[in-house]
Structures are given as structure tokens and as C-alpha cells.
Residue, then its C-alpha position, 0 to 999 in steps of 0.5 A: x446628501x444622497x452620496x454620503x448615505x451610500x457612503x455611509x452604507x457601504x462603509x457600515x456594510x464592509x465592518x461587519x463583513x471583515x469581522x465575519x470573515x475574520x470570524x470564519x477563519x477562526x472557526x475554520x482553525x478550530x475545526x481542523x485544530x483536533x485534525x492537525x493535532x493528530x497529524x502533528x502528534x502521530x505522524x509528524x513528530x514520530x517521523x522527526x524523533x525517527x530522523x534523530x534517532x537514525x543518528x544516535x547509538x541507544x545505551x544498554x540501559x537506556x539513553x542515546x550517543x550521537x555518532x552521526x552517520x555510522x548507523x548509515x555506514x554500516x547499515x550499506x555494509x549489511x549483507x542483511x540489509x541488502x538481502x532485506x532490500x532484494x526480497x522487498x523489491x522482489x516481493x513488491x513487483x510480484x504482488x503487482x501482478x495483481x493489479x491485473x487480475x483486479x481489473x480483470x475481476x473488476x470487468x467480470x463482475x461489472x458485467x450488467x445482469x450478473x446473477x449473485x453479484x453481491x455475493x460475488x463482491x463480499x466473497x472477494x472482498x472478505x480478506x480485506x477485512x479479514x484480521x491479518x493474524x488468521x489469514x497468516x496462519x490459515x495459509x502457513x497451514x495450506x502451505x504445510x510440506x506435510x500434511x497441507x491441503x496443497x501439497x495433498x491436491x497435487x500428490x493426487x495428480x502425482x506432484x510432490x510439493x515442496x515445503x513452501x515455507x521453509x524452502x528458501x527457495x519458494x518462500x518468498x514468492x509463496x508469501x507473495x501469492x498472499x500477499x495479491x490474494x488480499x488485496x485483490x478485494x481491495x484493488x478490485x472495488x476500486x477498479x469497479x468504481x473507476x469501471x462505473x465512472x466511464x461514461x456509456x456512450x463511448x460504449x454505444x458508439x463503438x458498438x455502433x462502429x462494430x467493435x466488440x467487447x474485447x476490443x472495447x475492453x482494450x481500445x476503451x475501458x483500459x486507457x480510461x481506466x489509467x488513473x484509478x490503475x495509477x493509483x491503485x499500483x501506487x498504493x499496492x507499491x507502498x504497502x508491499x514495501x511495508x509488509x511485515x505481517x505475513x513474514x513474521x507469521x508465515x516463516x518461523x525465526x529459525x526457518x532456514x527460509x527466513x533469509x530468503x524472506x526477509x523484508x526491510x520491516x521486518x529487520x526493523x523489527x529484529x534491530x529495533x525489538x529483539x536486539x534493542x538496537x533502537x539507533x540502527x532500526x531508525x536508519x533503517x526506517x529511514x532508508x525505507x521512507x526514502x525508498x517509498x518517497x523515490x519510487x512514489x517520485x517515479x511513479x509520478x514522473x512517469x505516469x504523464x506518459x501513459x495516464x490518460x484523463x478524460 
């Protein structure tokens, strides 16, 4: 008797328990439900009607013709297209340079006792937040070849200046000085996070053992810092290889700099907004998103080789 009582509580106790957990997957489905409708709205259907897209020709008066892979064929024959390739890698390993410096300034303002440490993090932090637009065109005003408060300082010390922007020539790398002075803000608050993460005693030891700042600079904070710089240069790689805005507000549309300057988006913009070429856009969008998918590969292949985890 004593048997089937039990039995019969543990059977009455597992009904109920099934039910819940059955209860609680369908609360978990519809918690995440607006989440995935917005991922499956905005992210993943925009990139399948890309793929399609990437195989048709769009009409002049709308609609589209499968041709298959010709906007890819011709898309490799592009003298632009290549051009655009060769100044995004080249814009995207020079704004890398600016991971460095974000440690560097990450250290120093991560030194104890600091005077003004808040206004130090706001000041570079606020072109972060500053709107794309004005810091486009506040620096195609500095870069002025005329009366540009660049060219003006070093005509004090006898430098005349170039035309920074119309130069094909300086163009590029004049964006890319734009480019690592925003996300210096960024990629330093980031590295400061990872700088307040490692634990002091490996600090305190080394001290102990006479090791002084530089050398723990080098022998501590750098190797364990690894993840967060992994992170932070894989992010910095994708963005740059997307970057539009600074182009498109920096270099004017019959600058004779614009063919030095031109990025992959942005002759996606010129295919797919001014020359309605919407097929061949897509391809281009395409060839992008490979791009960013392989070099993220690498980047992941590769950091098993120097990321160190606690």
C-alpha cells in the first residue's frame, strides 16, 4: 500500500511537471518571437532577395530578367570594381592602425589617480556619437587646399599643403585619418573594459619580482589583453570595409580624387541609386558580404595563434 502511494505521488507529481515545462517552451517561443520577426524581416530576407537580385537585370521601367551569373562576369572585368576592392583593403588596413593607439590611450587613461578622467573619456568618446554628416563635413572643411585650418598651420612652418581631398594621390589616406579618429572613442572604451578585467595580483607579483611599468606593459597587459584586441580589430575590419559616409561627404562626384577614393559601397551606391542598375548592385553586395565573411574566417582561423585566455 505504502508503494502504490508513492507511485501514485510520483506519478501525480511528473503530469504537472511535463505540463510546465511544455508551458515554459511556449513562453520562451513567445518572448523571442518579436526578436526573430525582426531578424527574419530585416536581416535575413533582405539578404536572400539580395542573392536573387545579384542574378537578374532590372528593366527601365521596373521588373527584373534572370541572366544568371553575367552581373558576376562582368562585375571581375571592372576596372571600377577592382579600383573599389584596392581602395577598401587599402582604407581598411590603414584605419587598423588605430587599434593601437586605442590601447595606448585606453593605458593612459586607465592610470589610478588620473586628474579630469572623466572629461578625458567624453572628449574621446564624442565622435562616437557625433552624427556622421558633421564630422564629414567639418573635416572636408580642415582638409580645405585653400583656406583650411591645415594647410594654414603648416604654411606657418613654410609647408605648403596639398588639396587633401581632391588629390588622388592623399585622398584616401586623408579619409582614412577620419576614419581611426572615430573609432578611436569606441575601441578605447572597449579596451578600457578589457584593461579593468585583469586581475592586480599578476600586477603585484611583477612589481615584486621588479618589473616595471613598461615591461608590464608588454609582458602582462598586452598578452591579456588578446581577446578584447581580437575583437576590437575584427569589428574595426568590418566596419571599414563598409564605409560610405566619409567618402560620399568628403570627395565630391567630379573630384578627380573620387577614383582613388572609391569604396565597394560606395559604387554600390552609384550602380544601384544613380545608374538604377539594382541587378548589378546586388552582385556587388554580394561580392562584399563574401569579403567580410572570408576575412572574419581568417581572422578566426588565426587568432588560435596569438589570443591568449585566462
Amino acid at each position: 500500500m505504502v508503494l502504490t502511494e508513492e507511485r501514485a505521488a510520483a506519478v501525480g507529481a511528473a503530469a504537472p511537471t511535463g505540463r510546465r515545462s511544455r508551458r515554459d517552451w511556449l513562453w520562451g517561443y513567445a518572448l523571442i518571437a518579436p526578436m526573430a520577426l525582426g531578424l527574419a524581416v530585416f536581416y535575413l530576407w533582405p539578404i536572400v532577395q539580395t542573392l536573387y537580385l545579384s542574378f537578374t537585370e532590372s528593366g527601365v521601367f521596373g521588373g527584373q530578367t534572370w541572366v544568371g551569373l553575367d552581373n558576376f562576369v562582368a562585375l571581375f572585368g571592372d576596372e571600377e570594381m577592382v579600383g573599389a576592392l584596392r581602395n577598401t583593403l587599402l582604407y581598411s588596413v590603414l584605419v587598423l592602425i588605430g587599434v593601437p593607439l586605442s590601447i595606448v590611450i585606453a593605458a593612459l587613461l586607465n592610470v589610478p589617480g588620473l586628474r579630469g578622467l572623466g572629461f578625458y573619456r567624453t572628449l574621446y568618446f564624442l565622435p562616437v556619437v557625433t552624427m556622421p554628416a558633421a564630422v564629414g563635413l567639418t573635416w572636408r572643411y580642415l582638409y580645405n587646399g585653400d583656406f583650411g585650418p591645415i594647410n594654414y598651420l603648416l604654411a606657418q612652418v613654410g609647408i605648403d599643403g596639398p588639396y587633401w581631398v581632391s588629390d588622388p594621390e592623399f585622398a584616401i589616406y586623408a579619409i582614412a585619418v577620419v576614419g581611426i579618429w572615430t573609432s578611436l572613442g569606441y575601441n578605447a572604451v572597449l579596451f578600457l573594459a578589457g584593461l579593468q578585467g585583469i586581475p592586480k595580483h599578476y600586477y603585484e607579483a611583477a612589481s615584486i619580482d621588479g618589473a616595471g611599468r613598461l615591461r608590464q606593459f608588454f609582458r602582462i597587459t598586452l598578452p591579456l589583453l588578446t581577446p578584447t584586441t581580437f575583437f576590437v580589430t575584427v569589428i574595426t575590419l568590418i566596419n571599414a570595409l563598409q564605409v560610405f559616409d566619409l567618402v560620399y561627404l568628403m570627395i565630391d562626384t567630379k573630384s578627380p580624387a573620387l577614383a582613388g577614393s572609391r569604396t565597394i559601397v560606395y559604387l554600390f551606391y552609384e550602380q544601384g541609386f544613380v545608374q538604377n542598375s539594382r541587378g548589378y548592385a546586388a552582385a556587388i553586395a554580394v561580392v562584399l558580404l563574401a569579403l567580410i565573411l572570408l576575412l572574419t574566417a581568417v581572422q578566426f582561423r588565426l587568432q588560435k595563434r596569438w589570443v591568449h585566455y585566462e
